[in-house]
C-alpha positions as CSV (number, residue, x, y, z in Angstrom):
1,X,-33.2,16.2,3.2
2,X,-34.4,18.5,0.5
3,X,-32.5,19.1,-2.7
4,X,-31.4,22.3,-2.8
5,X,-32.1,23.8,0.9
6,X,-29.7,25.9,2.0
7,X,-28.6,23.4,5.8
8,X,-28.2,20.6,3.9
9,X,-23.8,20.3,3.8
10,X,-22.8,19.3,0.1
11,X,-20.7,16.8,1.4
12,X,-23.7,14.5,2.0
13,X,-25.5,15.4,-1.2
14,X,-22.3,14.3,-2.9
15,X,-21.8,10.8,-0.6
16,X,-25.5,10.8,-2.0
17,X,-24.6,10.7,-5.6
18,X,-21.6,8.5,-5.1
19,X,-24.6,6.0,-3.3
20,X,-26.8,6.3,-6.4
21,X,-23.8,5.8,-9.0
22,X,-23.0,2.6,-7.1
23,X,-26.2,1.2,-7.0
24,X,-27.0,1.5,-10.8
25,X,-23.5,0.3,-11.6
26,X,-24.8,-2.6,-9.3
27,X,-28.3,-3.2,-11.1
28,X,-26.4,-2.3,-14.9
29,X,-24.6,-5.2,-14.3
30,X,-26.9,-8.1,-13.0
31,X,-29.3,-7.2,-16.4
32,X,-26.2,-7.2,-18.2
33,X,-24.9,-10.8,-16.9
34,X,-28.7,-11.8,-17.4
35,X,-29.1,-10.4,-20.5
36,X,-25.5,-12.3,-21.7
37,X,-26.6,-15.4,-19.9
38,X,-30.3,-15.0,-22.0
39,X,-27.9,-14.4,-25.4
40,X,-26.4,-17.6,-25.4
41,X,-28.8,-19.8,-23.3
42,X,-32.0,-18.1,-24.9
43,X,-34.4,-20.8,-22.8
44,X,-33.0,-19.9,-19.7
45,X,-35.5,-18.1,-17.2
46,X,-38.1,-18.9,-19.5
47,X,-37.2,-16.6,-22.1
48,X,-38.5,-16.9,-25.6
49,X,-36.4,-14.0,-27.5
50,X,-34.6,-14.4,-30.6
51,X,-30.7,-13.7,-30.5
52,X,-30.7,-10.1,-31.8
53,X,-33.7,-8.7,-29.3
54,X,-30.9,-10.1,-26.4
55,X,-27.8,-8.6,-28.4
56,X,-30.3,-5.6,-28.6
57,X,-30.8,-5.4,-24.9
58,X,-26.9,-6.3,-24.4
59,X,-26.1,-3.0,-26.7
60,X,-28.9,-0.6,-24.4
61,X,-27.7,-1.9,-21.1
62,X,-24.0,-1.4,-21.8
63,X,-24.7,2.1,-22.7
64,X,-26.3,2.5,-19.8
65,X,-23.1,1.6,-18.0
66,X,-21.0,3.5,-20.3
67,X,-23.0,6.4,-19.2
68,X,-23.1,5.3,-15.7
69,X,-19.4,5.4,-15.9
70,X,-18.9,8.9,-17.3
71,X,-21.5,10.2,-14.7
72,X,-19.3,8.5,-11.9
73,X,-16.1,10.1,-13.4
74,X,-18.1,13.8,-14.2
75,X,-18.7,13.5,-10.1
76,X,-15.4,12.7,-9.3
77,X,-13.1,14.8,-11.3
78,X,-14.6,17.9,-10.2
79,X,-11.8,19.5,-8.2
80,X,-15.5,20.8,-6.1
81,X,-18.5,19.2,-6.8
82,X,-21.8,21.0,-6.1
83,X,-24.9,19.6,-5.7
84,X,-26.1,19.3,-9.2
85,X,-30.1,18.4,-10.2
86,X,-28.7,17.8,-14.1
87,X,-26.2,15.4,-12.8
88,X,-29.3,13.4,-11.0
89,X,-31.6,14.4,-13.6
90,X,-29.3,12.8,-16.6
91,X,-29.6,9.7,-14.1
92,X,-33.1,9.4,-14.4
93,X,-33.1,9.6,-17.5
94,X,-31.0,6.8,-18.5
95,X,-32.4,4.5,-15.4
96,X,-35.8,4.6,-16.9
97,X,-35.3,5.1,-21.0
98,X,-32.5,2.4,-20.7
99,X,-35.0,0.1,-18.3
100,X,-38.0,1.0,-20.5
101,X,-36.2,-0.1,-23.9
102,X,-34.4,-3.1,-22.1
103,X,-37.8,-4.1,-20.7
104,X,-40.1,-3.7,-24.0
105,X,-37.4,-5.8,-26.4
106,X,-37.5,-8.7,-23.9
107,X,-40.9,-9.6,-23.2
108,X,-41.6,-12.2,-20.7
109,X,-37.6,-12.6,-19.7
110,X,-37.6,-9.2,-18.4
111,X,-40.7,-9.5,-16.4
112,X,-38.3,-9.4,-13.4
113,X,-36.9,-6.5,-13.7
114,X,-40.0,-4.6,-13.2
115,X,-39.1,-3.6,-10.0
116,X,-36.4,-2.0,-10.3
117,X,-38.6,0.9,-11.2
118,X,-39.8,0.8,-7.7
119,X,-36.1,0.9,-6.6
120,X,-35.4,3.8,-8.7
121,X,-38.1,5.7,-7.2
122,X,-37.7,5.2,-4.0
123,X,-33.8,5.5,-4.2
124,X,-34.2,8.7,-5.4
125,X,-37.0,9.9,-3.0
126,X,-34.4,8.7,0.3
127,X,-31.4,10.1,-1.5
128,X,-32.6,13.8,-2.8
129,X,-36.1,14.7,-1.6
130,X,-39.6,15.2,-2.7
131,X,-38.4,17.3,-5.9
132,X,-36.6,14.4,-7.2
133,X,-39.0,12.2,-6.5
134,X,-41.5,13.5,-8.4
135,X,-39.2,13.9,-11.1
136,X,-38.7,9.9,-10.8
137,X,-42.4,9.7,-11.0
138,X,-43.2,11.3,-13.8
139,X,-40.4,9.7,-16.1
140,X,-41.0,6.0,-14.3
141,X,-44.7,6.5,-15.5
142,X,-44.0,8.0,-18.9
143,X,-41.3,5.3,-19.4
144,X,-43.8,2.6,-18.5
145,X,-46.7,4.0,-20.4
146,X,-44.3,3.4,-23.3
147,X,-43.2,0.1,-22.3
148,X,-46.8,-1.5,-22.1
149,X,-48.5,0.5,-24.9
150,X,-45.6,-1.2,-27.4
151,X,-44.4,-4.6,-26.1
152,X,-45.7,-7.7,-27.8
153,X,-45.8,-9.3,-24.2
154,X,-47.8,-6.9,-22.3
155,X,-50.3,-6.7,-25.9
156,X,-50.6,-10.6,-25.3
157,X,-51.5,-9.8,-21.5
């Protein structure tokens, strides 16, 4: 399914969004019960952080969901949504700048959340075609360029 080709029933590229809302309300949340859990157990999972890089991360993830939020109720107030590439775009955005920021304040506790990079790729890839994908790309990369040229962990590594 290609992003803006003409078959393709907006129905489905809606359900498409709704899919992609759900699973980064999903993801906002675990970091955001990890990140709590990391704030006031700061040993747990191996993490060495002081309490205001985790109160930090707790500040950039619930943005994330505020914006998350918003996106979800931009979709659904609509009295009839379009298929909309700013809508996904904004997405990407705030996926990988809120990822990247989480990921380069934590260090080694936020080693496992790498992946969910990968997952934000691909999601978009499956969901809204090779133009969106290489949009994912290209902020996933620049995002992670970031992340390793100006964490103390990945210096150390």
């Amino acid at each position: 399914m290609r992003i803006f080709d003409s078959n393709t029933d907006p129905k489905i590229f809606i359900a498409a969004e709704y899919a992609q809302l759900r699973v980064k309300a999903f993801f906002g949340g675990l970091v955001l019960v990890v990140w709590i859990g990391l704030w006031y157990h700061p040993s747990a999972f191996g993490g060495t952080g002081q309490s205001h890089q985790y109160l930090f991360a707790i500040k950039c993830v619930f943005f994330y969901d505020l914006v998350t939020l918003c996106q979800f109720l931009w979709l659904r107030f609509q009295k009839n949504p379009k298929p909309s590439a700013i809508r996904i775009l904004i997405g990407q955005l705030t996926d990988f700048i809120g990822l990247s920021i989480s990921t380069a304040t934590m260090g080694d506790a936020s080693v496992m959340f790498y992946p969910i990079y990968l997952v934000a790729i691909l999601g978009n890839a499956m969901r809204f075609g090779v133009p969106l994908m290489i949009s994912a790309n290209v902020l996933a990369v620049s995002t992670l360029i970031y992340v390793v040229s100006s964490a103390e962990y990945w210096k150390s590594h």
